[in-house]
Backbone as ProteinMPNN parsed JSONL, in Angstrom:
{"seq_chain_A": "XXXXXXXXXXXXXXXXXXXXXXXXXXXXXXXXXXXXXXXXXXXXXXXXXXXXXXXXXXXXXXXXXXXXXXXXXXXXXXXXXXXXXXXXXXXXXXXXXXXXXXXXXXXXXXXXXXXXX", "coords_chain_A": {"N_chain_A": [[24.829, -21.526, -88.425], [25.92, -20.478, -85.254], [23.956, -21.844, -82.264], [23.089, -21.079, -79.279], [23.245, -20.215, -75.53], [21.645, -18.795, -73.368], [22.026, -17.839, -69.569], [21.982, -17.306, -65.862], [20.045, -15.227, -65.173], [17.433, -13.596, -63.177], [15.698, -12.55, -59.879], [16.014, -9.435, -58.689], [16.133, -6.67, -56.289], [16.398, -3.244, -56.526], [19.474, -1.63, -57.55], [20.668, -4.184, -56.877], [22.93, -6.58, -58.119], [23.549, -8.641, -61.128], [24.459, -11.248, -63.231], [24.93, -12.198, -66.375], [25.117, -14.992, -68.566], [26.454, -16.406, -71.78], [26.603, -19.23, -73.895], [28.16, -20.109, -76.525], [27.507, -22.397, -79.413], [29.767, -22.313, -81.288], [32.252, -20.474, -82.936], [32.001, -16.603, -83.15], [31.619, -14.09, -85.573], [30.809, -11.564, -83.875], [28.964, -10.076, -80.836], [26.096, -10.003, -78.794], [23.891, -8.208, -76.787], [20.525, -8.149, -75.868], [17.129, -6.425, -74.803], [14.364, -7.005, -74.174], [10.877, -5.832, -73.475], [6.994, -6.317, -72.853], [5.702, -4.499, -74.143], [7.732, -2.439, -75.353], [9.895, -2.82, -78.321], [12.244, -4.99, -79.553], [15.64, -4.422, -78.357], [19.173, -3.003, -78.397], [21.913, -3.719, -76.497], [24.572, -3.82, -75.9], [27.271, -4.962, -77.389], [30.0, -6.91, -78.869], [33.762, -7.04, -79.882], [36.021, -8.499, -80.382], [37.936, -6.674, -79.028], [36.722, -4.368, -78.489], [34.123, -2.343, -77.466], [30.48, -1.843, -77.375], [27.906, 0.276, -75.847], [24.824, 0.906, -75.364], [23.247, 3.996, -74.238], [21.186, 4.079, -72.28], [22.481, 1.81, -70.722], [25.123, 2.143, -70.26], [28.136, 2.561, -68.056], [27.256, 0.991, -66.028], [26.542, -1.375, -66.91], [28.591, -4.295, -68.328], [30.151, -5.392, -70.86], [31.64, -8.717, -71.941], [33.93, -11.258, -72.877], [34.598, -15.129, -73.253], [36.496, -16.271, -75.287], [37.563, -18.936, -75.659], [35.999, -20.604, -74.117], [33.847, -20.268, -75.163], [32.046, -18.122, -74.468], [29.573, -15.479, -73.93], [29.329, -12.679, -71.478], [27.535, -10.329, -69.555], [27.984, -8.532, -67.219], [26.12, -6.533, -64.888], [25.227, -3.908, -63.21], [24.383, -1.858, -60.515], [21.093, -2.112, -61.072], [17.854, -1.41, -62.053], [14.736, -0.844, -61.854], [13.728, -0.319, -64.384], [15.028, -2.099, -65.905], [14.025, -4.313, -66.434], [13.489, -6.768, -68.308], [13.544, -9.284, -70.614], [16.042, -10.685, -71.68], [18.284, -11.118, -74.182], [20.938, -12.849, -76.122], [23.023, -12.29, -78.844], [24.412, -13.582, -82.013], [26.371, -11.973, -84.255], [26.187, -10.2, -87.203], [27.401, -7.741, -88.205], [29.545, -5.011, -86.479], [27.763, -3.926, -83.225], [24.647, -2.229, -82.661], [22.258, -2.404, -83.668], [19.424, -3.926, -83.802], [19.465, -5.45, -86.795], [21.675, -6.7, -87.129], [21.77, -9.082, -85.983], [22.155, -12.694, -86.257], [21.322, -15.0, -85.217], [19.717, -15.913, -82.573], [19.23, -16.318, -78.977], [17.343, -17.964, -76.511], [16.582, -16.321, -74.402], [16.857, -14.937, -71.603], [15.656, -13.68, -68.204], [15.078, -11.369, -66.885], [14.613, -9.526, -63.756], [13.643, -6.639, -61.456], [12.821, -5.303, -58.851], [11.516, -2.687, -56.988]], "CA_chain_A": [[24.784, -20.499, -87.39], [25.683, -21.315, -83.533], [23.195, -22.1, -81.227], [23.349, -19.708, -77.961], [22.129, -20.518, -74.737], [21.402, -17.536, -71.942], [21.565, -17.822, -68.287], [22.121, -16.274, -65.021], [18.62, -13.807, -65.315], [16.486, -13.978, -61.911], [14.868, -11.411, -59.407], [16.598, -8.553, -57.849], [16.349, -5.441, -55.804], [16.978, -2.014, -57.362], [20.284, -1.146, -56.984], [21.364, -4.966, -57.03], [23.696, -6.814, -59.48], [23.063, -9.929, -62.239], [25.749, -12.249, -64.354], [24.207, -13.218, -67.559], [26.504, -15.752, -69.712], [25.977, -17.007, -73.231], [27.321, -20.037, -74.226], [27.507, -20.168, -78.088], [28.075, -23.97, -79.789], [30.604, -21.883, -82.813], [32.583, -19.482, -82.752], [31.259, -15.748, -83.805], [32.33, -12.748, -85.71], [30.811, -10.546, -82.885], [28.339, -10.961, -80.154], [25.647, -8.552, -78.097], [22.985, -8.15, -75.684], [19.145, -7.408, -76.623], [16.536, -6.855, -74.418], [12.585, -6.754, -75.09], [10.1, -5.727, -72.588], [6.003, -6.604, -74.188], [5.898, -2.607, -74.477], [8.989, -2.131, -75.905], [10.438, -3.267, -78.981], [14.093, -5.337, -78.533], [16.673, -3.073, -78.497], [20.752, -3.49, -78.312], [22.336, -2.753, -75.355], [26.289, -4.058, -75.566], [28.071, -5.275, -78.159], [31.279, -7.215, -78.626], [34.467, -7.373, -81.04], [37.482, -8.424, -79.696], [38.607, -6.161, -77.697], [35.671, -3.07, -78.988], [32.45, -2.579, -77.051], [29.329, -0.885, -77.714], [26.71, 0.39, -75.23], [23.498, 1.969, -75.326], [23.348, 5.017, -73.146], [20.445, 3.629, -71.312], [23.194, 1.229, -69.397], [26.232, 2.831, -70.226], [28.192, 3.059, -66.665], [26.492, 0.154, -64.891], [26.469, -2.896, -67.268], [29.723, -4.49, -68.971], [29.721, -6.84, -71.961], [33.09, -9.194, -72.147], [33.479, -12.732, -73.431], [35.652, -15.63, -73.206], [36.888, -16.856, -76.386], [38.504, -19.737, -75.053], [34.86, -20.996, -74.05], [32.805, -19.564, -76.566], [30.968, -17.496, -73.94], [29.494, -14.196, -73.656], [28.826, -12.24, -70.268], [26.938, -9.286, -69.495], [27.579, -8.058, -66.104], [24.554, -5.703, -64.953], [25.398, -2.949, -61.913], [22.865, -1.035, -59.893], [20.166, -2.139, -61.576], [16.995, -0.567, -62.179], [13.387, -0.991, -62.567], [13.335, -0.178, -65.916], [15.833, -2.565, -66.63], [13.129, -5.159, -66.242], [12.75, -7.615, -69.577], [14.157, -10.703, -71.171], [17.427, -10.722, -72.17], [18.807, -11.977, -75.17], [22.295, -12.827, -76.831], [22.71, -12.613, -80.34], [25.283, -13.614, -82.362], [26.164, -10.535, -85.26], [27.465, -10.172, -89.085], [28.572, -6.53, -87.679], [29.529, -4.78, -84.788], [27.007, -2.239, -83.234], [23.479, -2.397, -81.549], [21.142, -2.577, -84.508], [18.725, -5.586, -84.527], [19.311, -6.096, -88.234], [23.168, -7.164, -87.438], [21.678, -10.193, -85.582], [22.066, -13.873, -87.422], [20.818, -15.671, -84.324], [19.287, -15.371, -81.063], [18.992, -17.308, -77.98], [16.224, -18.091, -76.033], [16.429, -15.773, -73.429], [16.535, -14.957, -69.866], [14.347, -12.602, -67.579], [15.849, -9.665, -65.471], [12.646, -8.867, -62.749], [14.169, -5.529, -61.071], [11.817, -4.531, -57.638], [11.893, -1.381, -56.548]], "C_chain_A": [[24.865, -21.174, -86.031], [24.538, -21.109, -82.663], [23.546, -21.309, -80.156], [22.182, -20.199, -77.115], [22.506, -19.78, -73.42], [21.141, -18.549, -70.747], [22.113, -16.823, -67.368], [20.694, -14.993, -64.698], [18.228, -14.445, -63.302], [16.007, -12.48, -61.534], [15.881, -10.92, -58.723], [16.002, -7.1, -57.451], [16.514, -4.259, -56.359], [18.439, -1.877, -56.923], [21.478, -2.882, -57.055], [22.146, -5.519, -58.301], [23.356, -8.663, -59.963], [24.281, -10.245, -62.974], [25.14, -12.468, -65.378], [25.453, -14.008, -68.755], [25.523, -16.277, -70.719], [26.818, -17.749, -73.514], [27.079, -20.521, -75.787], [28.361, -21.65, -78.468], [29.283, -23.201, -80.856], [31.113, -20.721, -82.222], [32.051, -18.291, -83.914], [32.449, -14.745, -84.412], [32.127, -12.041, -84.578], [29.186, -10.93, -82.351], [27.297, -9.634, -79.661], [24.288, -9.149, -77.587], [21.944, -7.528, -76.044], [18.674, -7.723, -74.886], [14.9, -6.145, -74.685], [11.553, -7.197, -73.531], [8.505, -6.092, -73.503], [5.503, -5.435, -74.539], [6.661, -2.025, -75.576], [9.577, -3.202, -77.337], [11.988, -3.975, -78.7], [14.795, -4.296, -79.08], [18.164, -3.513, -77.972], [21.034, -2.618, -77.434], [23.943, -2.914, -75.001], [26.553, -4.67, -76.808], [29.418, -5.654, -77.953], [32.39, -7.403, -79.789], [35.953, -7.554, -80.806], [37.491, -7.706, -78.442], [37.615, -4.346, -77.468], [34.397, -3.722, -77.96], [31.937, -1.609, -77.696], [28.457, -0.75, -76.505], [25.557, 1.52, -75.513], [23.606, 2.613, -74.129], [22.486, 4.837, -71.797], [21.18, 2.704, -69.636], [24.599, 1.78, -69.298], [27.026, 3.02, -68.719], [28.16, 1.843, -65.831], [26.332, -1.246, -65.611], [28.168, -3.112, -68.118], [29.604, -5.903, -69.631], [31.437, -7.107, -71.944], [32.292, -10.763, -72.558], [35.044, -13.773, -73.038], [35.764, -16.78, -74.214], [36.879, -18.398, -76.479], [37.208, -20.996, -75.287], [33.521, -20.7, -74.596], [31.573, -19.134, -75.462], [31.036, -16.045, -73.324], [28.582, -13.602, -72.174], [28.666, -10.757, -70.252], [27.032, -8.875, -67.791], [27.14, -6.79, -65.941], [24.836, -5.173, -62.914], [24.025, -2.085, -61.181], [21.846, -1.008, -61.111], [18.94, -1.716, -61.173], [15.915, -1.403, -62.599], [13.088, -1.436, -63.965], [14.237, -1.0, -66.606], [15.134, -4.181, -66.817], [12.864, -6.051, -67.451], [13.014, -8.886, -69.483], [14.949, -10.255, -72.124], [17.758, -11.787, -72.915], [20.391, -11.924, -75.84], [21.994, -12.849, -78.429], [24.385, -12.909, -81.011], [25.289, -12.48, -83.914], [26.764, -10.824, -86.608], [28.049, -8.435, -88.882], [28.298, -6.109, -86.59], [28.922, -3.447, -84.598], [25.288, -3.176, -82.713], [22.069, -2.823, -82.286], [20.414, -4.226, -84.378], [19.012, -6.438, -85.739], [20.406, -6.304, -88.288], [22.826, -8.901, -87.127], [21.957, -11.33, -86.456], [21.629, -15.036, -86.217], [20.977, -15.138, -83.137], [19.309, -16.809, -80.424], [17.731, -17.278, -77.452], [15.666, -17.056, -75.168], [16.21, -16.039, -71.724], [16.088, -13.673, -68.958], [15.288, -12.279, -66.453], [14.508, -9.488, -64.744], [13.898, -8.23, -62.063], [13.165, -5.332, -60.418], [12.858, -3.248, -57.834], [12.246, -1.273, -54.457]], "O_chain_A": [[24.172, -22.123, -85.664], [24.268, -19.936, -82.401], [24.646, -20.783, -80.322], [21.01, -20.474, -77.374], [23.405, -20.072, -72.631], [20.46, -19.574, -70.734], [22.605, -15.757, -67.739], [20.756, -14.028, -63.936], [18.673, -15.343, -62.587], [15.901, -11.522, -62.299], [16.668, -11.672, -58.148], [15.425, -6.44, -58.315], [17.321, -4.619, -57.216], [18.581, -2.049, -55.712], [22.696, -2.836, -57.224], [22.015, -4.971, -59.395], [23.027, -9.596, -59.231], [25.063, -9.343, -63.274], [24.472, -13.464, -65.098], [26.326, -13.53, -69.479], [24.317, -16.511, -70.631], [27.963, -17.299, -73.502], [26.095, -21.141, -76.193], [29.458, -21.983, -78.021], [29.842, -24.187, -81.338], [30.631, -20.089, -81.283], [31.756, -18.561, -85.078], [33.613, -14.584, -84.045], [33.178, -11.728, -84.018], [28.383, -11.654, -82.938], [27.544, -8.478, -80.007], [23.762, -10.223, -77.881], [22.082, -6.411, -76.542], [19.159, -8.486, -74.051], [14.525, -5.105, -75.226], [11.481, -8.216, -72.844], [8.62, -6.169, -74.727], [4.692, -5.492, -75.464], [6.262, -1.297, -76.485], [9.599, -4.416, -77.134], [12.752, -3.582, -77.819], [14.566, -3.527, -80.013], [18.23, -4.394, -77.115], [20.76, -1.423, -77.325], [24.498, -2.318, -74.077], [25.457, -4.909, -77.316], [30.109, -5.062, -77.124], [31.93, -7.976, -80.776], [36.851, -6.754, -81.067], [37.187, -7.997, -77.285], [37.808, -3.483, -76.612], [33.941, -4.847, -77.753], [32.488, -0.744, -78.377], [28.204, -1.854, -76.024], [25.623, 2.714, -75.808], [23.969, 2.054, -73.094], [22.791, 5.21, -70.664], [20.89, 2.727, -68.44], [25.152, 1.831, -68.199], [26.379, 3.819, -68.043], [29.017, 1.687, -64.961], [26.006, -2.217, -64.928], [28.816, -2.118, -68.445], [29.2, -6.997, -69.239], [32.306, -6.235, -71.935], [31.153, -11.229, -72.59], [36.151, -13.361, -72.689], [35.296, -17.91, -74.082], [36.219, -18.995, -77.329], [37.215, -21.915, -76.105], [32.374, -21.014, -74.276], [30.44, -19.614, -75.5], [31.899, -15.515, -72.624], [27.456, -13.992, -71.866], [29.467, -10.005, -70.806], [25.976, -8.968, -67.166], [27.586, -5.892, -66.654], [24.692, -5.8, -61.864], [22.881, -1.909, -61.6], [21.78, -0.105, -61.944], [18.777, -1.595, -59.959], [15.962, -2.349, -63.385], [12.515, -2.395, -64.481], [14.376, -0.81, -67.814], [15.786, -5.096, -67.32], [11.648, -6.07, -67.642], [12.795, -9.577, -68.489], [14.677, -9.61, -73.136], [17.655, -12.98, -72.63], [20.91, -10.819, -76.002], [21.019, -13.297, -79.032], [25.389, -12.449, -80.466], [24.244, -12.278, -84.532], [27.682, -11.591, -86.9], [29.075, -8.051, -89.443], [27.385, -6.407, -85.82], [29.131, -2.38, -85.174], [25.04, -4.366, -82.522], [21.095, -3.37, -81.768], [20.836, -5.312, -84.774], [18.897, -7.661, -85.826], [20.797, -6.234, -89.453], [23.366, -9.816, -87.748], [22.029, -10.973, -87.631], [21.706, -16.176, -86.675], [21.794, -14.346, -82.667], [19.369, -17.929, -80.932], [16.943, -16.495, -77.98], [14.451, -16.859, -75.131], [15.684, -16.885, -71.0], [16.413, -12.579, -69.42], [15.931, -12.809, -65.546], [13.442, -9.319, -65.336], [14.966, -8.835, -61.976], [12.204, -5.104, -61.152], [13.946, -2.924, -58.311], [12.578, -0.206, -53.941]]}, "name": "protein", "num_of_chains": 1, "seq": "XXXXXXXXXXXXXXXXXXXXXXXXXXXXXXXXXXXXXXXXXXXXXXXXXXXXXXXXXXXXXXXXXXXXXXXXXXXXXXXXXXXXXXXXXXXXXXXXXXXXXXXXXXXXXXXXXXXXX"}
């Protein structure tokens, strides 16, 4: 299984915008974006498959999952962001495409979204 390593997270503004890249050591079947508040269970919020996305309705609009093959890395750019968009962000690499936790076959370490108001 490839190794995956998140960055780009930090502090922002409401309303401001975030990069997050994933740099996976292998190449994947398909790729996606968790994130887990200590409230909240993790939860899938993008998905990738070629040229297919997935989003959860929560960002739907305002975040965009793409990747670059080339460099075996996945990016999450994150639009007027929100409060509630507040966790630690994770990549996962998938055995199918779609939002479920139980597609995962590895995670990364993560990286932390802080969203002021």
């Amino acid at each position: 299984m490839p190794q995956l390593r998140e960055s780009g997270g930090g502090s922002v503004q409401s309303g401001g915008s975030l990069r997050l890249s994933c740099v996976a050591s292998a190449s994947t079947y398909s790729m996606g974006w968790y994130r887990q508040t200590p409230s909240h269970q993790r939860e899938g919020i993008a998905s990738i498959l070629g040229t297919q996305t997935k989003y959860a309705e929560s960002v739907k609009g305002r975040f965009t999952i793409s990747q670059d093959s080339r460099k075996r890395t996945l990016y999450l750019q994150m639009n007027d962001l929100k409060p509630e968009d507040t966790a630690m962000y994770y990549c996962a690499s998938l055995a199918s495409f779609g939002l479920s936790v139980n597609y995962a076959t590895n995670w990364g370490k993560g990286t932390q979204v802080t969203v002021s108001a």
